[in-house]
C-alpha positions in Angstrom: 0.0 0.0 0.0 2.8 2.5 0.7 3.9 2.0 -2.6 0.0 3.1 -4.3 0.5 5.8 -2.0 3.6 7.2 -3.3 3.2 6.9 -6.5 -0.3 8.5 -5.9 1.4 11.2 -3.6 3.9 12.4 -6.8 1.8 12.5 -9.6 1.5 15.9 -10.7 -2.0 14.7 -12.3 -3.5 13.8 -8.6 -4.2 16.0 -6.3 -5.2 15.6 -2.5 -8.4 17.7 -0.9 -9.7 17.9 2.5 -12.9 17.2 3.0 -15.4 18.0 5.9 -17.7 15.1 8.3 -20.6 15.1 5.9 -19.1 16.4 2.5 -20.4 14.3 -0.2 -17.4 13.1 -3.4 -20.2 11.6 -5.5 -24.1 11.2 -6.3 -26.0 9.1 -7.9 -26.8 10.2 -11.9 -23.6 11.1 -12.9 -20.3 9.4 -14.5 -17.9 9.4 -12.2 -13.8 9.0 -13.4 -12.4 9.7 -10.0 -11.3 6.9 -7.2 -10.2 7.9 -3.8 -7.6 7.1 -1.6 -8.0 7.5 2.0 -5.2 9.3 3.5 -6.7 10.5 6.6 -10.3 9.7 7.9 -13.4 7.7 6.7 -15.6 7.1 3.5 -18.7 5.3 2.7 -20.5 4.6 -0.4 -24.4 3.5 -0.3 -27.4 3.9 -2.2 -30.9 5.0 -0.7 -33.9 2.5 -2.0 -37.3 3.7 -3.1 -38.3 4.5 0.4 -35.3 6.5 1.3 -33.7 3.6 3.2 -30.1 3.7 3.4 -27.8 0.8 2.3 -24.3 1.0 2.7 -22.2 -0.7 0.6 -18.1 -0.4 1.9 -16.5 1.8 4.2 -12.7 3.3 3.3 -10.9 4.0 5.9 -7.1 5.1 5.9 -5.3 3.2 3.0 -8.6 2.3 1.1 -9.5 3.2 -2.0 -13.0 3.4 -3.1 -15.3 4.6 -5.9 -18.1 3.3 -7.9 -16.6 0.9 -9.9 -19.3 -0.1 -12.3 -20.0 3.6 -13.7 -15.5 4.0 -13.8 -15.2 0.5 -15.6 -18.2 0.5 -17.7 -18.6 4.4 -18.5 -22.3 4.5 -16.9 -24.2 6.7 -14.2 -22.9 6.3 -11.0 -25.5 4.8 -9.0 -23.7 5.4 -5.6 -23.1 7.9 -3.5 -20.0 8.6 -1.4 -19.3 10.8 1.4 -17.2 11.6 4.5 -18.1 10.1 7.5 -15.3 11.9 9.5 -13.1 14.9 8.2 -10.9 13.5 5.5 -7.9 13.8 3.7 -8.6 12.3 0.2 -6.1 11.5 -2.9 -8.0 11.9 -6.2 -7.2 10.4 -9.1 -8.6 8.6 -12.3 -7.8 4.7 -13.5 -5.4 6.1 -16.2 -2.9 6.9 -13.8 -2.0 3.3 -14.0 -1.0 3.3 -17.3 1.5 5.9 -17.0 3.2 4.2 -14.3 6.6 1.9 -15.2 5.5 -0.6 -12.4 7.6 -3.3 -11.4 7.1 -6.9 -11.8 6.9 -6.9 -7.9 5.0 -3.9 -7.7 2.5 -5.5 -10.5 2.1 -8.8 -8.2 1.5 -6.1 -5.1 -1.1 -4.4 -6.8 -2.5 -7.7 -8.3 -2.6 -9.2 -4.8 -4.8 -6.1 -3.0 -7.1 -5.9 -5.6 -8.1 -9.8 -5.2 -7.8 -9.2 -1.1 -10.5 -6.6 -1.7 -12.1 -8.3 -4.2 -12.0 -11.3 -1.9 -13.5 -9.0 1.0 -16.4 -8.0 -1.0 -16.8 -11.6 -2.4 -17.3 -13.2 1.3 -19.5 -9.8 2.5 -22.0 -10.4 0.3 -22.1 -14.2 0.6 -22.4 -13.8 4.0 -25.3 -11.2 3.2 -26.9 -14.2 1.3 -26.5 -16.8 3.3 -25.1 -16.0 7.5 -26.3 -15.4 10.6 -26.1 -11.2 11.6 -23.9 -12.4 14.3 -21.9 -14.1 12.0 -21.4 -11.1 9.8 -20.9 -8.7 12.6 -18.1 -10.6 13.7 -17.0 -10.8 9.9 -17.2 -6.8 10.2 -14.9 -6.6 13.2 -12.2 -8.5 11.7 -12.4 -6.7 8.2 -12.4 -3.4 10.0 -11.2 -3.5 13.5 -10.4 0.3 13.4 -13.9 1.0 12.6 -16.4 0.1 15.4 -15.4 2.9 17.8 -15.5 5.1 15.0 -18.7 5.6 13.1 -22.6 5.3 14.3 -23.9 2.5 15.4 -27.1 2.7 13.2 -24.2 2.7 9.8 -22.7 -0.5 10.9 -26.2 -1.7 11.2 -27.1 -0.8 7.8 -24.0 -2.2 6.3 -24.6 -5.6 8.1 -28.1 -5.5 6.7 -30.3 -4.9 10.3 -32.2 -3.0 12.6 -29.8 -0.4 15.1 -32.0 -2.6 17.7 -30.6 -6.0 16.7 -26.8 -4.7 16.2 -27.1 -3.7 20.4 -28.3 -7.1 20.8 -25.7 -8.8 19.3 -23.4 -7.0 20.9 -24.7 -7.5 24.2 -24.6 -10.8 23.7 -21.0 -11.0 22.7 -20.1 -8.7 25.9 -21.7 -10.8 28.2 -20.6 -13.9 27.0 -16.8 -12.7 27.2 
């Protein structure tokens, strides 16, 4: 990761913005070209459903990169938005920057190997969406982002996980008492 970030970090095409606790990057409707980095802070991306409801898709904190990846690959409206759940420090950049870069053959495998960990990450969230218990992917959620809990609402780890504030306070009762 230290080596995305430098290369992202001295690129005279990139440039790094501070954002404010509630500043939205992107919305819904438009194309988007731009990833983000995460230098400092925390990002999510969700969607809101027909009745306003909030789903969150991923969180970025510090070393993450996210964006909406269907509208950057495929050249579509973005269908996400993304926005700062703490004050942020935020790289900005576009996918060409790759192809500008002389990579390494070990810098290559690097890169190959975090985009199948995240790949891998999403792959099991969303599985586990399908298929396990909310305990089961709360405790999936704690060891994907351990920096995270004490950090944002509980009521957005709730809707990441896919329930109610109220059953996120049970589980975690439950796992406090039984420690």
């Amino acid at each position: 990761m230290e080596e995305l970030k430098h290369i992202l970090e001295n690129d005279p095409s990139v440039k790094t913005t501070n954002f404010k606790k509630g500043d939205i990057l992107l919305q819904p409707g438009g194309s988007s070209a731009h990833r983000f980095f995460v230098k400092k802070g925390i990002l999510r991306s969700f969607i809101l459903d027909s009745k306003g409801k909030e789903h969150i898709f991923s969180f970025a904190s510090e070393g993450w990169i996210i964006g909406d990846v269907e509208s950057l690959e495929f050249d579509r409206p973005g269908e996400l938005f993304i926005d700062c759940i703490e004050d942020a420090e935020v790289i900005i950049f576009d996918k060409e920057i790759f192809s500008f870069v002389n990579l390494s053959k070990e810098d290559f495998i690097n890169y190959t190997h975090l985009l199948y960990r995240r790949m891998g990450i999403l792959q099991r969230r969303v599985m586990m969406l399908l298929s396990a218990p909310a305990v089961d992917r709360y405790a999936y959620f704690l060891k994907t982002y351990p920096e995270l809990p004490n950090r944002i609402p509980q009521r957005m780890i709730a809707a990441f996980l896919g329930i109610t504030p109220q059953a996120l306070s049970t589980i975690r009762s439950k796992i406090a008492s039984s420690e």
